[in-house]
C-alpha positions as CSV (number, residue, x, y, z in Angstrom):
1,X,-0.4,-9.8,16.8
2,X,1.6,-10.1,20.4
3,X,2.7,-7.0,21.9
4,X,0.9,-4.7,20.0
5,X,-2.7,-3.5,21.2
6,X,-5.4,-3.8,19.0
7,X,-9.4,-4.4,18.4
8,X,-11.4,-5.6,16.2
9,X,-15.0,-4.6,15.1
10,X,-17.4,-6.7,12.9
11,X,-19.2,-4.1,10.3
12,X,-22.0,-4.3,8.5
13,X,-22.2,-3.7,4.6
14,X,-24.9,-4.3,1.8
15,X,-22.7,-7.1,0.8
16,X,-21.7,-8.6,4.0
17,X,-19.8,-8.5,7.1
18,X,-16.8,-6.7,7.2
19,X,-13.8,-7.4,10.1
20,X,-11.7,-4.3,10.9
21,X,-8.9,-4.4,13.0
22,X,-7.5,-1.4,14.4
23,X,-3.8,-0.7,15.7
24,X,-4.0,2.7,17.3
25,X,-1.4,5.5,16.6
26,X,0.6,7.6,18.9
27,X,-0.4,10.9,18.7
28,X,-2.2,9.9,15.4
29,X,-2.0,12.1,12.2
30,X,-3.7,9.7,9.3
31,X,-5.0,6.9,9.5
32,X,-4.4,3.8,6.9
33,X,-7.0,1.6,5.9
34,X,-5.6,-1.0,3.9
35,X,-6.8,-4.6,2.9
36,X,-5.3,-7.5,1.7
37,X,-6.2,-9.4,-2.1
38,X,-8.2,-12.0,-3.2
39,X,-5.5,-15.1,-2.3
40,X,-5.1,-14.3,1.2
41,X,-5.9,-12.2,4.3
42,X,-4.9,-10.1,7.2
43,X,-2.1,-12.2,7.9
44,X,0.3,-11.3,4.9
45,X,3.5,-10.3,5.9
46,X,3.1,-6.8,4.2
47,X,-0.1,-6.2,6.0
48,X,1.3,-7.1,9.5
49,X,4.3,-5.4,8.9
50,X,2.7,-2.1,8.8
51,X,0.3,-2.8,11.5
52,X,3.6,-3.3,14.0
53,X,5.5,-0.5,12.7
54,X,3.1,2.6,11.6
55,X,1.1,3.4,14.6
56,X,4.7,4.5,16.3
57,X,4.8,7.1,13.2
58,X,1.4,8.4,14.0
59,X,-0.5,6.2,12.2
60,X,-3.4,4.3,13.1
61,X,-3.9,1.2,11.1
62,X,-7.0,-0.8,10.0
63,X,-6.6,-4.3,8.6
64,X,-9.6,-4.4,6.5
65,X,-10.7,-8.0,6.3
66,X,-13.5,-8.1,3.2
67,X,-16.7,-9.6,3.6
68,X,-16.2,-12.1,1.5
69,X,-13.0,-13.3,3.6
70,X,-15.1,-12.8,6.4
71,X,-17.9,-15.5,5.2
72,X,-15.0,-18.1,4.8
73,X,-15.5,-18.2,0.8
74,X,-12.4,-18.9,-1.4
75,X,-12.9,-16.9,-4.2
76,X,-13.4,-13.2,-4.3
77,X,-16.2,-11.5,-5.8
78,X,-16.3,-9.5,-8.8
79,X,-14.7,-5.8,-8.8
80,X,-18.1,-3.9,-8.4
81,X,-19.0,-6.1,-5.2
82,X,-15.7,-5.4,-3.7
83,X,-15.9,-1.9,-4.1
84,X,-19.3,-1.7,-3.0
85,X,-18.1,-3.3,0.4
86,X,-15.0,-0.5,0.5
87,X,-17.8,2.2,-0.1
88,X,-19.8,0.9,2.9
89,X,-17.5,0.6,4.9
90,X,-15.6,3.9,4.3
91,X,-17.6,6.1,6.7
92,X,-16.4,4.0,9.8
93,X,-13.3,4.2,8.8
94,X,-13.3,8.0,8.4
95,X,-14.8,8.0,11.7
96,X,-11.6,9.5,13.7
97,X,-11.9,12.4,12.2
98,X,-8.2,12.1,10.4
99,X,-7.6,11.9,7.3
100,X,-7.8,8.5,5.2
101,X,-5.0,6.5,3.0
102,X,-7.0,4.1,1.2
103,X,-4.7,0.7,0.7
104,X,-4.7,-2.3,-0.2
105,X,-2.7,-5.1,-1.5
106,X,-3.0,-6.7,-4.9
107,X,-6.6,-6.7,-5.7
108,X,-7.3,-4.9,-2.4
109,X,-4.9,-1.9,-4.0
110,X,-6.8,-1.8,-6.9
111,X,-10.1,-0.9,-5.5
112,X,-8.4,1.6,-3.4
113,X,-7.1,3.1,-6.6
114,X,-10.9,3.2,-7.9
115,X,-12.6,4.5,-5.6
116,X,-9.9,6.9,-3.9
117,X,-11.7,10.1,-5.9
118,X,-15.1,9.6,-4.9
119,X,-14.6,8.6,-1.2
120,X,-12.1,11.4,-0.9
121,X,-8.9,9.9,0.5
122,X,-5.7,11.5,1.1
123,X,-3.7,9.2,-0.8
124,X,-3.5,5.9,-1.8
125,X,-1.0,2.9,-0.5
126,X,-1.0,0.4,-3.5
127,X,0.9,-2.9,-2.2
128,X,1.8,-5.3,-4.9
129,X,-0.2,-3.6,-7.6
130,X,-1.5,-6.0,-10.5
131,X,-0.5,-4.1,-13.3
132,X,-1.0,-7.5,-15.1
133,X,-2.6,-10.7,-15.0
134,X,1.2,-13.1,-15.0
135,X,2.7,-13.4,-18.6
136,X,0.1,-11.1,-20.1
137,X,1.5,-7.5,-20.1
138,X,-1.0,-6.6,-22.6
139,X,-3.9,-6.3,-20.2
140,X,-2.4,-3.4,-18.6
141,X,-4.5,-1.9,-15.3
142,X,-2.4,0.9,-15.0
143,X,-5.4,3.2,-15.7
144,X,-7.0,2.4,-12.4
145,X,-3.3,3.4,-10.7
146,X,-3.0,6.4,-13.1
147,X,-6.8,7.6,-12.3
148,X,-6.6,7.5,-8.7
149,X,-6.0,10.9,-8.2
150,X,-4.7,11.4,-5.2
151,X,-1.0,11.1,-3.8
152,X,0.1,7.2,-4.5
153,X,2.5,5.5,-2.9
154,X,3.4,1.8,-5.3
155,X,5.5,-0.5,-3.1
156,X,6.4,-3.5,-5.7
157,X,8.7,-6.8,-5.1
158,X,11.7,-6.3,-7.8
159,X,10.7,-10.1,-9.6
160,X,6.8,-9.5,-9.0
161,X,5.1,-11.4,-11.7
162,X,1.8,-9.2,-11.9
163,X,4.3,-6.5,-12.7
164,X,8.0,-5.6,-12.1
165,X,9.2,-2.1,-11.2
166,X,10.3,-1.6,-14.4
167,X,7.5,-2.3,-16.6
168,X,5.1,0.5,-14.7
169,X,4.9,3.7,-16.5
170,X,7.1,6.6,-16.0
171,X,5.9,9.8,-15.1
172,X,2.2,8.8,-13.5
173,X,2.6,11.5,-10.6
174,X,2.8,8.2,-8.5
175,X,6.2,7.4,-6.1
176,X,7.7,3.4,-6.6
177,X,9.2,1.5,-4.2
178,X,11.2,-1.2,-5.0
179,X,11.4,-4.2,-2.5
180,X,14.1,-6.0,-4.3
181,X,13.8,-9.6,-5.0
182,X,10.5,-10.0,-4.0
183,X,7.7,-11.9,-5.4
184,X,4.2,-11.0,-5.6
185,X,4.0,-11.4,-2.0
186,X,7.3,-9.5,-0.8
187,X,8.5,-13.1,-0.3
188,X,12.4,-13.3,-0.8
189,X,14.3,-16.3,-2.3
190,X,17.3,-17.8,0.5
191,X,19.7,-17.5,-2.3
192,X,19.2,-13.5,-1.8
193,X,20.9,-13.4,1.0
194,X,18.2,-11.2,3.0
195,X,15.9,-11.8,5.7
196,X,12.1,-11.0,5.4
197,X,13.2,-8.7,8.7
198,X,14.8,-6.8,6.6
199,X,12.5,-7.0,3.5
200,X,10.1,-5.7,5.2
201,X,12.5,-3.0,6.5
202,X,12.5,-1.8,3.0
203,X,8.9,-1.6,2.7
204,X,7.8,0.4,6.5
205,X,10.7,2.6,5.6
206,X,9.6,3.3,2.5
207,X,5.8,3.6,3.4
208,X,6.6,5.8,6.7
209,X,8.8,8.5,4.4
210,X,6.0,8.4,2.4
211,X,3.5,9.4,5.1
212,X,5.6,12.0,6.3
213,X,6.2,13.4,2.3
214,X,2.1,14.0,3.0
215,X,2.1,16.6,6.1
């Protein structure tokens, strides 16, 4: 990403090759360790977004690429692999010394919701959650959001079709942010009348209140 310093480590895990890129924070206080889901990478707009803005809030920022993105397959693994790849990889990403807010977006959210206890992150950044498969409210997920157990931050595009603000349960001790007319991923249609710019204005504002809600 141009203008911003950052470097990137290849790390081992007992399921592959992991690719962590790190955007250093001034005068850090947390780090965030977020990942993307399993239609896409590094490179969503979300993901970036934070990266540029966050480490001028004291945040360093790790795009966690998954090992399974990493070996150039199409198709992400089952739940268990990919949190047995987050586990692994966990101790490097602890290895400032600060403390950790697990994220991820979409599927990457909800293995940061799953394994948030037992890793023992500050908080949790869920981007995009799947409360849903598309069209079939029925198979809710909200227990994994609900059982992460540490402070959760949802940030949610307002026509998300994995879940729109509205349909997440009320009082789950998490905060919602509502990127409004976004899809799944925080894309806006032209006939909104608002830029991504500002989009994902919404969402690093939201997430950097957030952050400072945690000192």
């Amino acid at each position: 990403m141009g203008g911003v310093d950052h470097r990137t480590e290849i790390l081992p895990t007992g399921v592959g090759d992991a690719r962590v890129t790190w955007y250093e924070g001034e005068a850090a206080v947390f780090v965030l360790a977020v990942s993307h889901g399993a239609g896409g990478g590094i490179e969503a707009r979300d993901l970036q977004a934070l990266a540029r803005v966050l480490p001028r809030h004291g945040v360093s920022v790790a795009l966690v690429e998954q090992p399974w993105r990493v070996a150039g397959k199409k198709l992400a693994p089952a739940p268990k692999t990919l949190d047995a790849g987050w586990r692994d990889l966990w101790p490097a990403l602890a290895g400032e010394g600060l403390p950790v807010i697990a994220g991820g977006r979409s599927a990457g959210a909800r293995v940061a919701c799953r394994t948030a206890g037992e890793l023992g992150a500050a908080a949790v950044l869920a981007l995009s959650f799947p409360l849903h498969p598309p069209g079939k409210p029925e198979k809710s997920r909200a227990d994994e959001l609900l059982g992460a157990g540490v402070p959760t931050l949802v940030v949610q595009g307002g026509n998300d079709p994995f879940g729109r603000p509205e349909e997440f349960p009320a009082g789950g001790g998490y905060r919602l942010v509502e990127v409004p007319y976004g899809d799944h991923g925080f894309a806006v249609p032209k006939r909104a009348g608002v830029t991504e710019e500002e989009t994902m204005g919404v969402l690093t504002d939201g997430v950097v209140a957030w952050v400072r809600s945690l000192l």
